[in-house]
mmCIF file of the protein (N, C-alpha, C, O) and its ligand, coordinates in Angstrom:
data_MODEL
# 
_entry.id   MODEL 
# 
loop_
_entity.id 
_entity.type 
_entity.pdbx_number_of_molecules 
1 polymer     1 
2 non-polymer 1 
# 
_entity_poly.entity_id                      1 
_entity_poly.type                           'polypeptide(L)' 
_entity_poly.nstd_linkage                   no 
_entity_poly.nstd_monomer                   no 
_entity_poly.pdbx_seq_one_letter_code       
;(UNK)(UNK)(UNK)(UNK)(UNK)(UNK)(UNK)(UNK)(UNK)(UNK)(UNK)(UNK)(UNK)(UNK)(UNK)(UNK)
(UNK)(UNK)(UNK)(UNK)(UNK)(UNK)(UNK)(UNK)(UNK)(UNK)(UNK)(UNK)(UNK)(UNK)(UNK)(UNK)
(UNK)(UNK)(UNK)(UNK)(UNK)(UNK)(UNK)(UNK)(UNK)(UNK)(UNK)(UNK)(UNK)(UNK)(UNK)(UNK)
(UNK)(UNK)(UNK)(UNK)(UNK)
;
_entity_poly.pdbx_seq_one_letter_code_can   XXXXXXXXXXXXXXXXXXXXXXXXXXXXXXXXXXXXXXXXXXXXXXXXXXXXX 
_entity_poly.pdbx_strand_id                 A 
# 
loop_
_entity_poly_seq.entity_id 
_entity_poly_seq.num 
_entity_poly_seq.mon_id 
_entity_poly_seq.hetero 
1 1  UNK n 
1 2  UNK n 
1 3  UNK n 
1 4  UNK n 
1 5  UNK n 
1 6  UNK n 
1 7  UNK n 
1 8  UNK n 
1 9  UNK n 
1 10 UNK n 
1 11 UNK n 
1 12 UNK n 
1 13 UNK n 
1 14 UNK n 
1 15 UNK n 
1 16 UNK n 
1 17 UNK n 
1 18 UNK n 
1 19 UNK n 
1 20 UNK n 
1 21 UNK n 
1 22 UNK n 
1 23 UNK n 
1 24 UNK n 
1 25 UNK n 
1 26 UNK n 
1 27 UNK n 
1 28 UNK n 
1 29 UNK n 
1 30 UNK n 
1 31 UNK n 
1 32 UNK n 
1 33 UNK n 
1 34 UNK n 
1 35 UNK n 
1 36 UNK n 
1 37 UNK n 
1 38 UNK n 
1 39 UNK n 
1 40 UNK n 
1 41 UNK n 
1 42 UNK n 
1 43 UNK n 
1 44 UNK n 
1 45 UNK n 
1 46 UNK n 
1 47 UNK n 
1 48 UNK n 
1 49 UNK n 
1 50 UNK n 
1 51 UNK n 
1 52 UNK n 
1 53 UNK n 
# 
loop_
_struct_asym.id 
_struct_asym.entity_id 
A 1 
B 2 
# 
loop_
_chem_comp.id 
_chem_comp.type 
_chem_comp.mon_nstd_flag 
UNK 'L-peptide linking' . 
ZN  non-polymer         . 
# 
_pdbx_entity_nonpoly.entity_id   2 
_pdbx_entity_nonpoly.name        ? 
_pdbx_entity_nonpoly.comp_id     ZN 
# 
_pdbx_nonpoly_scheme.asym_id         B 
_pdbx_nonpoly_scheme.entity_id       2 
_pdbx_nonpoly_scheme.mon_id          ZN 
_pdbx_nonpoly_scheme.ndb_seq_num     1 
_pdbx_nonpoly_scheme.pdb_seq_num     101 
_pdbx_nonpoly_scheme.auth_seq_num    101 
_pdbx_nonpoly_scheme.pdb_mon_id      ZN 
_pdbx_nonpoly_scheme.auth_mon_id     ZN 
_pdbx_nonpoly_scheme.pdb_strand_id   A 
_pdbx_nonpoly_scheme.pdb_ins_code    . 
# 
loop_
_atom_site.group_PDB 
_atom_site.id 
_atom_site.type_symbol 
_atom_site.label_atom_id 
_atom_site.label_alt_id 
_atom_site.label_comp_id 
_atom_site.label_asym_id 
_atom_site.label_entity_id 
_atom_site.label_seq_id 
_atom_site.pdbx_PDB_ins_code 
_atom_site.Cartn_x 
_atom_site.Cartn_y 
_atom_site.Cartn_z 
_atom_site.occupancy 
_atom_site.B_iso_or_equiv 
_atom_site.pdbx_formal_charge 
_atom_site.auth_seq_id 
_atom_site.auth_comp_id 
_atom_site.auth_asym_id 
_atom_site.auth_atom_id 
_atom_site.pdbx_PDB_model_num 
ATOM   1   N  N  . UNK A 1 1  ? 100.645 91.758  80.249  1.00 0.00 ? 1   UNK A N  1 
ATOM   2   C  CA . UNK A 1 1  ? 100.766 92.591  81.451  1.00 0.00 ? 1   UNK A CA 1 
ATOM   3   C  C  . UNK A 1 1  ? 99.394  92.901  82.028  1.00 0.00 ? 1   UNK A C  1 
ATOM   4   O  O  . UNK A 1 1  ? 98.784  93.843  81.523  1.00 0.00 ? 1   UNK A O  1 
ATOM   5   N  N  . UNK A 1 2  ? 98.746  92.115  83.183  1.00 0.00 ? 2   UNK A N  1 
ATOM   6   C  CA . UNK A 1 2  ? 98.050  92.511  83.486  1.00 0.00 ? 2   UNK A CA 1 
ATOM   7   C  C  . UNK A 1 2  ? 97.403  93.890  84.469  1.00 0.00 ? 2   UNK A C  1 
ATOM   8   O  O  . UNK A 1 2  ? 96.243  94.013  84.863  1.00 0.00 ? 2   UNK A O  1 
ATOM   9   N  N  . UNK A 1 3  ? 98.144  94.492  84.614  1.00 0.00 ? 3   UNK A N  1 
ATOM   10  C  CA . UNK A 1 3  ? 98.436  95.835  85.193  1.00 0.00 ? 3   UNK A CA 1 
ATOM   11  C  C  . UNK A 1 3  ? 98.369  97.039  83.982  1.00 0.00 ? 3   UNK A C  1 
ATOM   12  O  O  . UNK A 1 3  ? 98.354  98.257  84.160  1.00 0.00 ? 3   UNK A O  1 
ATOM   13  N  N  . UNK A 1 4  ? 98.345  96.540  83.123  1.00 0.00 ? 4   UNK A N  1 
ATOM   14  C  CA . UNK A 1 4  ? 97.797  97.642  81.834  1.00 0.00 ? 4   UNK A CA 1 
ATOM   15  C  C  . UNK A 1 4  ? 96.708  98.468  81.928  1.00 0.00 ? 4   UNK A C  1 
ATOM   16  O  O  . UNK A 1 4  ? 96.659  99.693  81.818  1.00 0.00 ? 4   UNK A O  1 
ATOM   17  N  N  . UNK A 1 5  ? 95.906  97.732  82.125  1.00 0.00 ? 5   UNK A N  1 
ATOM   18  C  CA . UNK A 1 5  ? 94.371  98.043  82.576  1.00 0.00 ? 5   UNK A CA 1 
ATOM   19  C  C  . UNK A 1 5  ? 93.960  98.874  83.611  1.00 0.00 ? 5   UNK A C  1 
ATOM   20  O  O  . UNK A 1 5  ? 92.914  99.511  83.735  1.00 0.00 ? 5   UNK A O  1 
ATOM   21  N  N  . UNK A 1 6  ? 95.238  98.749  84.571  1.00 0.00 ? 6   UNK A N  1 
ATOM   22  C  CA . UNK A 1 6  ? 94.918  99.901  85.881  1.00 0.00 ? 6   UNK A CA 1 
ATOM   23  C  C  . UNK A 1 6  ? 95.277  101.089 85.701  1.00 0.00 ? 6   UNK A C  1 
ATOM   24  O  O  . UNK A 1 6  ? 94.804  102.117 86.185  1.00 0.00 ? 6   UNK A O  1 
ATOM   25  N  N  . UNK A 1 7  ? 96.576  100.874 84.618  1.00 0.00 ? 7   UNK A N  1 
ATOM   26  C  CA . UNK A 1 7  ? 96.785  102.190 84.580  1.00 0.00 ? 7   UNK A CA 1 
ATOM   27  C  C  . UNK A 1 7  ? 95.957  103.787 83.649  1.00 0.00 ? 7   UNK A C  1 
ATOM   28  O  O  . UNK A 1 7  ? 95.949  105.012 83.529  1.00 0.00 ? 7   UNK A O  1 
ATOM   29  N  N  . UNK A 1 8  ? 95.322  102.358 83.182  1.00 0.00 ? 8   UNK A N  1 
ATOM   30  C  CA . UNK A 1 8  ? 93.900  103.700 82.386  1.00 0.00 ? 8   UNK A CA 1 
ATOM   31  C  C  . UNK A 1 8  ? 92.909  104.214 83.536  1.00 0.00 ? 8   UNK A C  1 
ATOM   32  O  O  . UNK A 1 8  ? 92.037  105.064 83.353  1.00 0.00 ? 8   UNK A O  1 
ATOM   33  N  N  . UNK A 1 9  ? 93.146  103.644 84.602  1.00 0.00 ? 9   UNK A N  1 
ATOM   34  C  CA . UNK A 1 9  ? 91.912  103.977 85.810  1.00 0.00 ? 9   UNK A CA 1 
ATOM   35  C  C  . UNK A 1 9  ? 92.729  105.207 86.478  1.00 0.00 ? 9   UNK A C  1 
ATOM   36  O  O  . UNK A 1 9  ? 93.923  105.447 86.660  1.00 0.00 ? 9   UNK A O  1 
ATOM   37  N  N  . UNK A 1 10 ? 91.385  105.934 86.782  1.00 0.00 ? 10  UNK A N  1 
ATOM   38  C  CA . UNK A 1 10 ? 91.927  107.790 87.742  1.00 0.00 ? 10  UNK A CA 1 
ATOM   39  C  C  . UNK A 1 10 ? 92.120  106.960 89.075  1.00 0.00 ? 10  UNK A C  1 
ATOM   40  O  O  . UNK A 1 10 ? 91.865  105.770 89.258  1.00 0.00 ? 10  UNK A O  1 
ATOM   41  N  N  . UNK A 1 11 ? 92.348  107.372 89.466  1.00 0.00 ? 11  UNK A N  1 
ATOM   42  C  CA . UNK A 1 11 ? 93.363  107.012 90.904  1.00 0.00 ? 11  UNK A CA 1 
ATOM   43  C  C  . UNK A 1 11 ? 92.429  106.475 92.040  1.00 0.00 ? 11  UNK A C  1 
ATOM   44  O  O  . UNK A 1 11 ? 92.904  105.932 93.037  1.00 0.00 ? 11  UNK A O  1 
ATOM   45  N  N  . UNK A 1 12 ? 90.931  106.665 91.835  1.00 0.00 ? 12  UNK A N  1 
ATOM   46  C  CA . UNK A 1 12 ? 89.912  106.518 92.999  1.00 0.00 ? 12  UNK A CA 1 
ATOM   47  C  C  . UNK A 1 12 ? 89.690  105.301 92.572  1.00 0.00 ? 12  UNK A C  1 
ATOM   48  O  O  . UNK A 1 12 ? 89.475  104.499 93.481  1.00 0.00 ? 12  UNK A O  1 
ATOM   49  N  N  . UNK A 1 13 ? 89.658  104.721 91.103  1.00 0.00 ? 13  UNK A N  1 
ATOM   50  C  CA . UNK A 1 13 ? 89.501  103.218 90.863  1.00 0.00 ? 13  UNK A CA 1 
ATOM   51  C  C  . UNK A 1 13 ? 90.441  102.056 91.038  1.00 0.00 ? 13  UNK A C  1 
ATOM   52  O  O  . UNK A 1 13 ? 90.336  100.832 90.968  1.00 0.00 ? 13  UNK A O  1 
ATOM   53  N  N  . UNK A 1 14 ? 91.350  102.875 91.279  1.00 0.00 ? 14  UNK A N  1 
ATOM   54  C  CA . UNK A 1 14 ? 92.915  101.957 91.102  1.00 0.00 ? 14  UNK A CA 1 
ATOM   55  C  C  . UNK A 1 14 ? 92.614  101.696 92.837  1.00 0.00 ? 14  UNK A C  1 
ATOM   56  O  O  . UNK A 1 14 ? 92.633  100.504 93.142  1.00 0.00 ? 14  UNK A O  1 
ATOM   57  N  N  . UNK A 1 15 ? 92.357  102.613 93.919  1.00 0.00 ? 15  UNK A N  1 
ATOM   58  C  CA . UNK A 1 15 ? 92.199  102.313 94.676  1.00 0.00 ? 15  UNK A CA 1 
ATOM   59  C  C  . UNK A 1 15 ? 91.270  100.944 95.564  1.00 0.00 ? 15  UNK A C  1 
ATOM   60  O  O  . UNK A 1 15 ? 91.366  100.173 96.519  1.00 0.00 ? 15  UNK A O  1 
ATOM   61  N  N  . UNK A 1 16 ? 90.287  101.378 94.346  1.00 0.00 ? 16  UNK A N  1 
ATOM   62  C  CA . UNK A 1 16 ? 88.938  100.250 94.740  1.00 0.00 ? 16  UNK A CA 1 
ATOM   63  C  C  . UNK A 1 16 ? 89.597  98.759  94.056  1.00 0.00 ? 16  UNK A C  1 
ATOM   64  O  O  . UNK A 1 16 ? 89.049  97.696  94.347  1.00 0.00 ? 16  UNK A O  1 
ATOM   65  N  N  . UNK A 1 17 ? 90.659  98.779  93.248  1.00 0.00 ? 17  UNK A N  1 
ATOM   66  C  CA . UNK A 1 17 ? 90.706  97.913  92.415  1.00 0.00 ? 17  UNK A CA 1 
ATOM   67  C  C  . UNK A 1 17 ? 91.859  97.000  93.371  1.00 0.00 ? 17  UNK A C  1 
ATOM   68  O  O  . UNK A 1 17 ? 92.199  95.858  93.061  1.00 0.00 ? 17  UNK A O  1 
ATOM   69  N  N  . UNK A 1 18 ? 92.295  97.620  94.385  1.00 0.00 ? 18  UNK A N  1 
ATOM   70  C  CA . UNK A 1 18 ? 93.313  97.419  95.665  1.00 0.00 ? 18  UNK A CA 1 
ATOM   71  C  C  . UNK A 1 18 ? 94.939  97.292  95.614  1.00 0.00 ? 18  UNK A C  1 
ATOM   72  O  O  . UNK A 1 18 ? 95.796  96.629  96.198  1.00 0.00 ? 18  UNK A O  1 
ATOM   73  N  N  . UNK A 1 19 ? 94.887  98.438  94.444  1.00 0.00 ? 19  UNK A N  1 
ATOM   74  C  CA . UNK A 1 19 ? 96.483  98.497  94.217  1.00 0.00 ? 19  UNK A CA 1 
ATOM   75  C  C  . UNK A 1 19 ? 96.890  99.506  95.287  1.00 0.00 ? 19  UNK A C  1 
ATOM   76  O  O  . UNK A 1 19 ? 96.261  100.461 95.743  1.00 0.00 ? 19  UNK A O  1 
ATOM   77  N  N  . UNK A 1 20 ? 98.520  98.885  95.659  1.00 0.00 ? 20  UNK A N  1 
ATOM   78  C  CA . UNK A 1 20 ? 98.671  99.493  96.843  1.00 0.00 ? 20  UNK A CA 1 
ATOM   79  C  C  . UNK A 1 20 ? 100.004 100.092 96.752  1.00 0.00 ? 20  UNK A C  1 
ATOM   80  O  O  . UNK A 1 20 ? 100.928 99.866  97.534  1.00 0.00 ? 20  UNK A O  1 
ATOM   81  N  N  . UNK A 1 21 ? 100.034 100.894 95.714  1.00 0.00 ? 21  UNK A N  1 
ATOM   82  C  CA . UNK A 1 21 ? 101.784 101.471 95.233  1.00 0.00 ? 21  UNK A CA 1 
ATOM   83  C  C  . UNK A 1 21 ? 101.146 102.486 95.188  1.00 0.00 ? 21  UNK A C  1 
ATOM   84  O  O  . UNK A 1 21 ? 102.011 103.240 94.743  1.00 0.00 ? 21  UNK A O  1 
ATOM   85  N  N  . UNK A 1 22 ? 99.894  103.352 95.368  1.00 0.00 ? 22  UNK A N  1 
ATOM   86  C  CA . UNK A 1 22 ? 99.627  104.409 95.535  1.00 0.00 ? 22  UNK A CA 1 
ATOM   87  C  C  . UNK A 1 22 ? 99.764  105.221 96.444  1.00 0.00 ? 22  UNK A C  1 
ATOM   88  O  O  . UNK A 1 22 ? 99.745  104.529 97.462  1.00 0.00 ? 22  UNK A O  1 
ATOM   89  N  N  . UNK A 1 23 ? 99.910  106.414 96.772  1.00 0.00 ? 23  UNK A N  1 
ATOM   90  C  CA . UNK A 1 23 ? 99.958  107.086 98.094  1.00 0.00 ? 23  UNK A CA 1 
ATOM   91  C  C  . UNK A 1 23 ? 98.708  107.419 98.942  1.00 0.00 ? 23  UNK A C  1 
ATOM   92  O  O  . UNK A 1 23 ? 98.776  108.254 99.844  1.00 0.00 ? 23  UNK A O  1 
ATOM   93  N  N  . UNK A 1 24 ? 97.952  106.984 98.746  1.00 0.00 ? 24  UNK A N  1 
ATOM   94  C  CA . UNK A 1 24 ? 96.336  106.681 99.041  1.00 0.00 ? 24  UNK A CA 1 
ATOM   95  C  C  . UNK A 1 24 ? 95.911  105.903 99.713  1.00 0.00 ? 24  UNK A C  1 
ATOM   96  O  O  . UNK A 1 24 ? 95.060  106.014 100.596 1.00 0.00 ? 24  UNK A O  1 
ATOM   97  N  N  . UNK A 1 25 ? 96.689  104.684 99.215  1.00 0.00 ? 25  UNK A N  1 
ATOM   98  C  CA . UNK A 1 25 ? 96.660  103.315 99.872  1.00 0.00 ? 25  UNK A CA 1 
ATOM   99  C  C  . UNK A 1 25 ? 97.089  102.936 100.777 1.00 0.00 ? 25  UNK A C  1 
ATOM   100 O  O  . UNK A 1 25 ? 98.197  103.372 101.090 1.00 0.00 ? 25  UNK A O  1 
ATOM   101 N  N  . UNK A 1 26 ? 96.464  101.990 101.601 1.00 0.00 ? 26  UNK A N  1 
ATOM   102 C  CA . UNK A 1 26 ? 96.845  101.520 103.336 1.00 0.00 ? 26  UNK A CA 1 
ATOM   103 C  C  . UNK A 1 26 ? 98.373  101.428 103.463 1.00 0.00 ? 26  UNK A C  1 
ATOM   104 O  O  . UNK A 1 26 ? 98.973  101.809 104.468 1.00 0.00 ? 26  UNK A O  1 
ATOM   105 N  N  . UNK A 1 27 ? 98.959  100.904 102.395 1.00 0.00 ? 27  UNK A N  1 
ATOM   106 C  CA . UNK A 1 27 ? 100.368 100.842 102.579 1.00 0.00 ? 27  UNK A CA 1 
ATOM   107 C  C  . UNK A 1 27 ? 101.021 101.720 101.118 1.00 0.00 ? 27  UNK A C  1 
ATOM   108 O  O  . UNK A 1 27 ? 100.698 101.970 99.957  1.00 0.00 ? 27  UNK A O  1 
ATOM   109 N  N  . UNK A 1 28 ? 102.363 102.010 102.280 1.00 0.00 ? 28  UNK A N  1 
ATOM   110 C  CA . UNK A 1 28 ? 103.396 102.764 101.131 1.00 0.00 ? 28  UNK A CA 1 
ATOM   111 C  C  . UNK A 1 28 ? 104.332 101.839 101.150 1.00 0.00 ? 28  UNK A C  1 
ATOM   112 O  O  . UNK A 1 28 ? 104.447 100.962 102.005 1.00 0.00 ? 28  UNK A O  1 
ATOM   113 N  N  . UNK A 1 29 ? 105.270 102.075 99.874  1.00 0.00 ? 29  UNK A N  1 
ATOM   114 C  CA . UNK A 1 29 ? 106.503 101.451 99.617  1.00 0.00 ? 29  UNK A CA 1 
ATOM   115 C  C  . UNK A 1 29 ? 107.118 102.672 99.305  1.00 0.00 ? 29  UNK A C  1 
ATOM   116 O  O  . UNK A 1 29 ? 106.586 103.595 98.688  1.00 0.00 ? 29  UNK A O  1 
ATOM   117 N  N  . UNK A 1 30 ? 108.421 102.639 99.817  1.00 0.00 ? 30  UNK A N  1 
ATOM   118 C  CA . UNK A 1 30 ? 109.858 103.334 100.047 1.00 0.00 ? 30  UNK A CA 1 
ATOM   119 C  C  . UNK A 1 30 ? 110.466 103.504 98.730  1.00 0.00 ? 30  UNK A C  1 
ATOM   120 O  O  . UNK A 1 30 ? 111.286 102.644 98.408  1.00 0.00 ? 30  UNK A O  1 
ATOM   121 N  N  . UNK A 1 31 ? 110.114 104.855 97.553  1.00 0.00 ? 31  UNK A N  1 
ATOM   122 C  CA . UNK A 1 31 ? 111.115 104.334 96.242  1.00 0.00 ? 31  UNK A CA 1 
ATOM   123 C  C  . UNK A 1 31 ? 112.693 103.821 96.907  1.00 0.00 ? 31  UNK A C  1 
ATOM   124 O  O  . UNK A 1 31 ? 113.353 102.981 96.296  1.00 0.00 ? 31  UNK A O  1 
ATOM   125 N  N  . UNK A 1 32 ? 112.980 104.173 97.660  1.00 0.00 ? 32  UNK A N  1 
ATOM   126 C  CA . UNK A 1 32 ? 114.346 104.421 97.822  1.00 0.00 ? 32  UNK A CA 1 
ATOM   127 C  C  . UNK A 1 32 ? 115.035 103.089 98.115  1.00 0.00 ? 32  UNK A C  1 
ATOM   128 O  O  . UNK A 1 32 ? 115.855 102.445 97.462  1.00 0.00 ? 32  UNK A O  1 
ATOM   129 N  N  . UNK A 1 33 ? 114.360 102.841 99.486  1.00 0.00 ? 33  UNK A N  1 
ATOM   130 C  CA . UNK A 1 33 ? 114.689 101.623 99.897  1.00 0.00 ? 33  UNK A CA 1 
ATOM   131 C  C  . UNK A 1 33 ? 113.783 100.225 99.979  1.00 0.00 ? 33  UNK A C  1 
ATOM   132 O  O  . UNK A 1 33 ? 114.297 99.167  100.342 1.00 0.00 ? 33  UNK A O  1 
ATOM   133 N  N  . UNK A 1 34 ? 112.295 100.341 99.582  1.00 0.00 ? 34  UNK A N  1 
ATOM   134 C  CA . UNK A 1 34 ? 111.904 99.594  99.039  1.00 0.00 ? 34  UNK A CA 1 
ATOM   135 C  C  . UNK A 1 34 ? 110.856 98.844  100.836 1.00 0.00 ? 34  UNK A C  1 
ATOM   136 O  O  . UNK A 1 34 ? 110.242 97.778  100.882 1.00 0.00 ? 34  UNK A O  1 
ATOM   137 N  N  . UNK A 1 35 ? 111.019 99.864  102.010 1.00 0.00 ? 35  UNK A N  1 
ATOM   138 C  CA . UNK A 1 35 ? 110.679 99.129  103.043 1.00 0.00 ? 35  UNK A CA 1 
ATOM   139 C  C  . UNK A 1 35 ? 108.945 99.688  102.707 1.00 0.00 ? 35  UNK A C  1 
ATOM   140 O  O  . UNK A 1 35 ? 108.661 100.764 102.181 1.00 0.00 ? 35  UNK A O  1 
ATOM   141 N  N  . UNK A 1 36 ? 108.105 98.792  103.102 1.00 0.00 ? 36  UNK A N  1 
ATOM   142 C  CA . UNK A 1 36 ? 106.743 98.657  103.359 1.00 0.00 ? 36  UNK A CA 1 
ATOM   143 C  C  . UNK A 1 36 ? 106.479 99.393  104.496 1.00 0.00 ? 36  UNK A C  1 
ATOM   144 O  O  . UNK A 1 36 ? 107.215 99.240  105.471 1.00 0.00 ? 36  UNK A O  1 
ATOM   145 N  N  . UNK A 1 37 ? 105.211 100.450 104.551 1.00 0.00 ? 37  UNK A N  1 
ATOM   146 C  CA . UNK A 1 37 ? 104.987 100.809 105.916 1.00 0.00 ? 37  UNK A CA 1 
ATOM   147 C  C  . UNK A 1 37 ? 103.250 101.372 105.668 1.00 0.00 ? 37  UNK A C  1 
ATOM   148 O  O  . UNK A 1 37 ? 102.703 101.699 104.615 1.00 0.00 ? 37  UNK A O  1 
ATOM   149 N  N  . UNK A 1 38 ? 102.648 101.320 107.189 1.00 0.00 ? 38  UNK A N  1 
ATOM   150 C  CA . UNK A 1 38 ? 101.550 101.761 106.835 1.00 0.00 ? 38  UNK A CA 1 
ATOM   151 C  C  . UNK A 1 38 ? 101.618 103.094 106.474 1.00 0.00 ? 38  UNK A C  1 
ATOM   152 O  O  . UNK A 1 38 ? 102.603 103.758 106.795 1.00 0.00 ? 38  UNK A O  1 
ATOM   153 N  N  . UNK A 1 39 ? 100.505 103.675 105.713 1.00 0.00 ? 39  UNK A N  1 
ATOM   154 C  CA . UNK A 1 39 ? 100.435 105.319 105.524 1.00 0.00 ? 39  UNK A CA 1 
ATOM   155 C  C  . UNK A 1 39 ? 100.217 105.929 106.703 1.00 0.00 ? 39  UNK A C  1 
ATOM   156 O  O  . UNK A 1 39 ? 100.068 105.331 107.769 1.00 0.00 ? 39  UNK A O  1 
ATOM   157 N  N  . UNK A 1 40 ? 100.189 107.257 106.534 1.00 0.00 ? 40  UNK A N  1 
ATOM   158 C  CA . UNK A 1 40 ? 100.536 108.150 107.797 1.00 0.00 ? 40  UNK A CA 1 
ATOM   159 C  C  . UNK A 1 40 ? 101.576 108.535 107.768 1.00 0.00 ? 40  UNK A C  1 
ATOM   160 O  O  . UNK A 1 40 ? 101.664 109.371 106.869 1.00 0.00 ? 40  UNK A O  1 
ATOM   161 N  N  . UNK A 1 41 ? 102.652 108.366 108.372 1.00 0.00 ? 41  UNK A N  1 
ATOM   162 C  CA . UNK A 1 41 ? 104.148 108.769 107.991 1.00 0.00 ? 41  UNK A CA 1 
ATOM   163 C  C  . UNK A 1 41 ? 104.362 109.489 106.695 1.00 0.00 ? 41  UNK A C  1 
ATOM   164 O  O  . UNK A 1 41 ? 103.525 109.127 105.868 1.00 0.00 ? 41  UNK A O  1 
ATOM   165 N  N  . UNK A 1 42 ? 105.235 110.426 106.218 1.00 0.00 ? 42  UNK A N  1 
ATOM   166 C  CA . UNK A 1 42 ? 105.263 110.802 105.478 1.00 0.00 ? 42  UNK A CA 1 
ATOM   167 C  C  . UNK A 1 42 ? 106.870 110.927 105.083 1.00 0.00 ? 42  UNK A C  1 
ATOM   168 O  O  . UNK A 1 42 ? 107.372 111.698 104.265 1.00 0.00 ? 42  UNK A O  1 
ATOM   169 N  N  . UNK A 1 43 ? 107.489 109.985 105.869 1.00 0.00 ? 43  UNK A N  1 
ATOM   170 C  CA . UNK A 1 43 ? 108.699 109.834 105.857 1.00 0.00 ? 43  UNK A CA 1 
ATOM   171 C  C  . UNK A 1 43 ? 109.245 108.158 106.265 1.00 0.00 ? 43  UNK A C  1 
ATOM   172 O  O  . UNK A 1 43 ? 109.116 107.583 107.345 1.00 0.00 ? 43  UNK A O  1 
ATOM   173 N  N  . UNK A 1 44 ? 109.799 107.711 105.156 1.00 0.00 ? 44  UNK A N  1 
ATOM   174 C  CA . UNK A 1 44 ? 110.202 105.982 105.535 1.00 0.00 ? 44  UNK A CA 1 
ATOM   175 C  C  . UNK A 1 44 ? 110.675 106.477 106.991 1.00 0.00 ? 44  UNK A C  1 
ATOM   176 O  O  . UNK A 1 44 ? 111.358 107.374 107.485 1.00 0.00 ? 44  UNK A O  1 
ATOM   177 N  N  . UNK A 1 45 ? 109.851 105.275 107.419 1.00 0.00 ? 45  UNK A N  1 
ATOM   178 C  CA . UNK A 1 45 ? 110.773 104.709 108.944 1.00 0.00 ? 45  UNK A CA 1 
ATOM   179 C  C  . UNK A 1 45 ? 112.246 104.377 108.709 1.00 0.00 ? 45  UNK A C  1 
ATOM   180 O  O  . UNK A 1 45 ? 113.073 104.661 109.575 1.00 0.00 ? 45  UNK A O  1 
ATOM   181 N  N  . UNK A 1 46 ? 112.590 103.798 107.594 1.00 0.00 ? 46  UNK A N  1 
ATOM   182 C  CA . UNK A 1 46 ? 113.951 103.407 108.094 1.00 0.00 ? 46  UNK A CA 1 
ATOM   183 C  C  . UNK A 1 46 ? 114.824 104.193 106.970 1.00 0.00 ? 46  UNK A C  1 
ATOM   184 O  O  . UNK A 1 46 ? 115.951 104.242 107.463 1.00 0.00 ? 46  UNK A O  1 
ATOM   185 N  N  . UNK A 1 47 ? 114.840 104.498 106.363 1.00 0.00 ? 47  UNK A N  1 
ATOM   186 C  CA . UNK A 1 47 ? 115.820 105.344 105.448 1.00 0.00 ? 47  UNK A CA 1 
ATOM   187 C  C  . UNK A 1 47 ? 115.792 107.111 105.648 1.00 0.00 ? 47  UNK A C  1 
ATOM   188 O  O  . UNK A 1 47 ? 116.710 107.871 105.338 1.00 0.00 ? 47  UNK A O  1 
ATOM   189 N  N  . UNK A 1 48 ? 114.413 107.509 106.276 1.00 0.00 ? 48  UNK A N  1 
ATOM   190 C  CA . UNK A 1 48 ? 113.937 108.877 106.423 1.00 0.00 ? 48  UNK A CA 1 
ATOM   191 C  C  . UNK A 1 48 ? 113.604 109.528 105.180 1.00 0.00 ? 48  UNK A C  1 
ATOM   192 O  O  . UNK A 1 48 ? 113.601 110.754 105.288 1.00 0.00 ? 48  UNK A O  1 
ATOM   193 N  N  . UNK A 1 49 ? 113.316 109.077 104.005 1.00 0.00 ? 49  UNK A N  1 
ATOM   194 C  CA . UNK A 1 49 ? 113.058 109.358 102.938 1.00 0.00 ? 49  UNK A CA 1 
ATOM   195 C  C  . UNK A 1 49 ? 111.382 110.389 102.999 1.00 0.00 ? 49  UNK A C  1 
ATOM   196 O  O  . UNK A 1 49 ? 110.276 109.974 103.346 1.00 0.00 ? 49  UNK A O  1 
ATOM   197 N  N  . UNK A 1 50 ? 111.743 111.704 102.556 1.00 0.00 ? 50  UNK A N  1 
ATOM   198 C  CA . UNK A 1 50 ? 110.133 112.145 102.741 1.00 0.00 ? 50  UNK A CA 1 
ATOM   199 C  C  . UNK A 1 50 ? 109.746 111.892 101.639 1.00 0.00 ? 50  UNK A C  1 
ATOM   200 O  O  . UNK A 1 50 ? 110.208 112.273 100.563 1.00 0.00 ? 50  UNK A O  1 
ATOM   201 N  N  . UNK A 1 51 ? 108.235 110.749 102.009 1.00 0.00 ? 51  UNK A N  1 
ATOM   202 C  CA . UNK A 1 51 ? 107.368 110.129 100.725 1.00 0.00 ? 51  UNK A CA 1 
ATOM   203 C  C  . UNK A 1 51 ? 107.022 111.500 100.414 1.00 0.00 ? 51  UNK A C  1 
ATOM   204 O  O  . UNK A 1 51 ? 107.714 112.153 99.632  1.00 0.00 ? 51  UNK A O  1 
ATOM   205 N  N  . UNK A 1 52 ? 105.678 112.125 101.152 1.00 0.00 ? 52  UNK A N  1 
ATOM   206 C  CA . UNK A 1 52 ? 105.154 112.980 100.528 1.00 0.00 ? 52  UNK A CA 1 
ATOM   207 C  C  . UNK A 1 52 ? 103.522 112.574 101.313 1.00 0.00 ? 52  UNK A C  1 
ATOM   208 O  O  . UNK A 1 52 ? 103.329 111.480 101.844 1.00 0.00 ? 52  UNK A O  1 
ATOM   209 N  N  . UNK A 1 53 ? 102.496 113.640 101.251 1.00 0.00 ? 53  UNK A N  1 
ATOM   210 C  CA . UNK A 1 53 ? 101.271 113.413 101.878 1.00 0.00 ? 53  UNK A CA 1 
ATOM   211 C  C  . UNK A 1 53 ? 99.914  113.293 101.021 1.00 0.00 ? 53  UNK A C  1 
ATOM   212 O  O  . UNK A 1 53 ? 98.840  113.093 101.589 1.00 0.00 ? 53  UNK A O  1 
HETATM 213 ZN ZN . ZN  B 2 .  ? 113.268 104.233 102.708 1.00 0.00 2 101 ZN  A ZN 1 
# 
């Protein structure tokens, strides 16, 4: 599993490291429904799910 390794990193490295399942990161993913969107929103475009800020 190469993703082992990120998860020992604090959140500012995971960033640099360009994982993008963070809420930090240029893009969010939807737990719910799984749609991609840029950050900003704090609510999926298409399900209305509030990510969070
Ligand atoms: Zn959604």
């Amino acid at each position: 599993m190469e993703q082992n390794w990120i998860d020992q990193l604090p959140e500012e490295a995971r960033a640099c490291a360009g994982i993008t399942n963070d809420f930090d990161s240029a893009e969010r993913t939807c737990p719910a429904c799984l749609t991609v969107f840029s950050a900003g929103p704090t609510h999926c475009p298409s399900c209305k799910l509030f990510i969070g800020g």
